[in-house]
N, C-alpha and C positions, 0 to 999 in steps of 0.2 A: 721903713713903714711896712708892719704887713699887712696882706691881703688874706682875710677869712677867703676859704677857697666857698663859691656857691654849693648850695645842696643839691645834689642830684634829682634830676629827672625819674620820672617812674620807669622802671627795666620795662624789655619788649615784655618779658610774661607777664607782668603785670600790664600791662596795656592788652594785652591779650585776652587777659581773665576779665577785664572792665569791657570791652567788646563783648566778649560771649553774656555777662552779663547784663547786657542792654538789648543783646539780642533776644534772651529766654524771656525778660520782664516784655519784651515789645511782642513777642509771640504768645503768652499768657495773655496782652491785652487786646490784642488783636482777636483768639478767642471768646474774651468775656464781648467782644463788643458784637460778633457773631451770634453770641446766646442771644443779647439784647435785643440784636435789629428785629425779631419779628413781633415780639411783648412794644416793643417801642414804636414800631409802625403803626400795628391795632389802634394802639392809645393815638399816634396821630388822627387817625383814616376817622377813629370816634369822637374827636376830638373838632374835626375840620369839618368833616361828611364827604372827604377826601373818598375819589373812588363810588360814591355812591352809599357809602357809609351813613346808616339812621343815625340818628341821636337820642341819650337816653335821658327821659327828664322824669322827676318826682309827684309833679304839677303840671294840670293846664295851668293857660294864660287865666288871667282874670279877666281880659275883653276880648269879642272876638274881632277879627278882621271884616275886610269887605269884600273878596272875591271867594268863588267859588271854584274848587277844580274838582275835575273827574281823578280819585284815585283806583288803581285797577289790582288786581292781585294776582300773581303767578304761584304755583307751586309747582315743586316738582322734585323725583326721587334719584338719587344717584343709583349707578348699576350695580348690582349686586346688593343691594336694602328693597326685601319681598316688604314692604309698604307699599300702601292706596294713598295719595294725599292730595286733599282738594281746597277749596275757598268754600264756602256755601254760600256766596255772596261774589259771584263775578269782579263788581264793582258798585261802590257806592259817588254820590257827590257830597263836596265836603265844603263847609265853610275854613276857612282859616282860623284858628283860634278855636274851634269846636274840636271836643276830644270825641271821638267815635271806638266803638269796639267792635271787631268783626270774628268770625271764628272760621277755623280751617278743620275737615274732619281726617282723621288720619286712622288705619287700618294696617295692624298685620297680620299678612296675609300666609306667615309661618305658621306651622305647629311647634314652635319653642319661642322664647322671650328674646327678643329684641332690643336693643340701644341704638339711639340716633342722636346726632345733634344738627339741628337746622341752621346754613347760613344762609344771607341774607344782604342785600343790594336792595337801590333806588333805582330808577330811569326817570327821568336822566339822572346825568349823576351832580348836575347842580342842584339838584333838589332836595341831596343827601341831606346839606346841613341843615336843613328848614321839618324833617320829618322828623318828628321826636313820638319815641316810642315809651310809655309812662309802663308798663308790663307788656310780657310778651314769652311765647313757650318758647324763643326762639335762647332767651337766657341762658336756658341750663338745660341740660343733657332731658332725653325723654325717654322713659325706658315702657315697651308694650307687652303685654301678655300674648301668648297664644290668641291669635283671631280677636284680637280686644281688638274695639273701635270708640277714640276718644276724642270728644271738641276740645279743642285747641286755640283758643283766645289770644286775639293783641287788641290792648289798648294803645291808641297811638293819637295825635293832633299833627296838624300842618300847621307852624310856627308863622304868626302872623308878619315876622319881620322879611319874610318873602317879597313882602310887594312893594319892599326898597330895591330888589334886587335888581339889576336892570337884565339881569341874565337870564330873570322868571319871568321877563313879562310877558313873553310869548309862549310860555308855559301853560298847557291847558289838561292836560292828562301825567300824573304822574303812577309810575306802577312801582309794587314792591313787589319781589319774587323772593321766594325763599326753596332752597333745594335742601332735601334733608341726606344727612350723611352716615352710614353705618360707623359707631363708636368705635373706637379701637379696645380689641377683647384684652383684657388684663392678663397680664405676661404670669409665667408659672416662675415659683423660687424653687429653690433647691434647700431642704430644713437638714436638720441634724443628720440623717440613715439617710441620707442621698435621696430621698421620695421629692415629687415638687409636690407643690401643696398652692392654694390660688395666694396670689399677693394681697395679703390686707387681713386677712385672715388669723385669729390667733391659734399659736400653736398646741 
């Protein structure tokens, strides 16, 4: 009787090449997931009110609630951004459920044009997920003129599902601070004849 002899095993260098290939695909994903973690944190943090994190909504409620609290406003300018930035409006009190709008005035205080982008916290930071901001300058990039001074509006409510919270119920002041931060300047390419020329620009 014979015996078909077995098929061989895969050689060392092919075990070798299936290694380093598991290794390149595991260090490619190991990067992509590096990109991800700060895009995918954000989306948690605005997602939860994780961290003190507002929330952004389209709509008030349609009723409002039954407590009142003191909301308070912070501003303030990072070093090296020649910006004024204030509240015009220290603090207001707010019903739950009620949308209120407040404005902030901002000034620069350069003789050339400026970019900023404002971020932004709760205190506490269980308050995050109950503060929903319906508009707000803090969205998108803010760019100033020479010495220009502009109001700067948020519309915002305090979500009446607060006062299930048991973690708000001694909750009686909550503040939103916002610190503004100079934009990062758009990087130079290098075009055809080696000149840079600004990125975004056509040539």
């Amino acid at each position: 009787m014979n015996v078909s002899p077995e098929p061989a095993g895969p050689s060392k260098a092919d075990r070798k090449g299936l290694i380093a290939g598991i290794a390149v695909a595991a260090s490619f994903g190991m990067l992509a997931l590096s990109f991800a973690a700060v895009p995918l944190y954000r989306m948690f943090c605005a997602s939860t009110g994780y961290g003190g994190t507002t929330q952004v909504a389209e709509v008030a409620p349609a009723h409002q609630g039954k407590r009142d609290l003191i909301v308070r406003f912070d501003a303030n300018v990072a070093p090296g951004l020649d910006w004024t930035f204030e509240p015009e409006t220290p603090q207001i009190k707010l019903r739950t459920g009620k949308t209120a709008t407040v404005y902030f005035k901002v000034t620069n205080l350069s003789d050339h044009a400026l970019s900023a982008q404002a971020m932004y916290n709760v205190g506490p930071t269980s308050a995050g997920a109950y503060f929903d901001k319906i508009s707000c300058f803090c969205f998108n990039e803010q760019k100033l003129d020479a010495h220009e001074t502009v109001e700067m509006p948020v519309v915002f409510f305090l979500d009446p599902a607060l006062e299930q919270d048991n973690s708000m119920t001694d909750v009686d002041v909550v503040t939103l601070s916002y610190t503004f931060f100079a934009a990062k300047p758009e990087k130079a390419v290098v075009i055809g004849d080696g000149k840079s020329g600004e990125a975004g620009k056509p040539l």
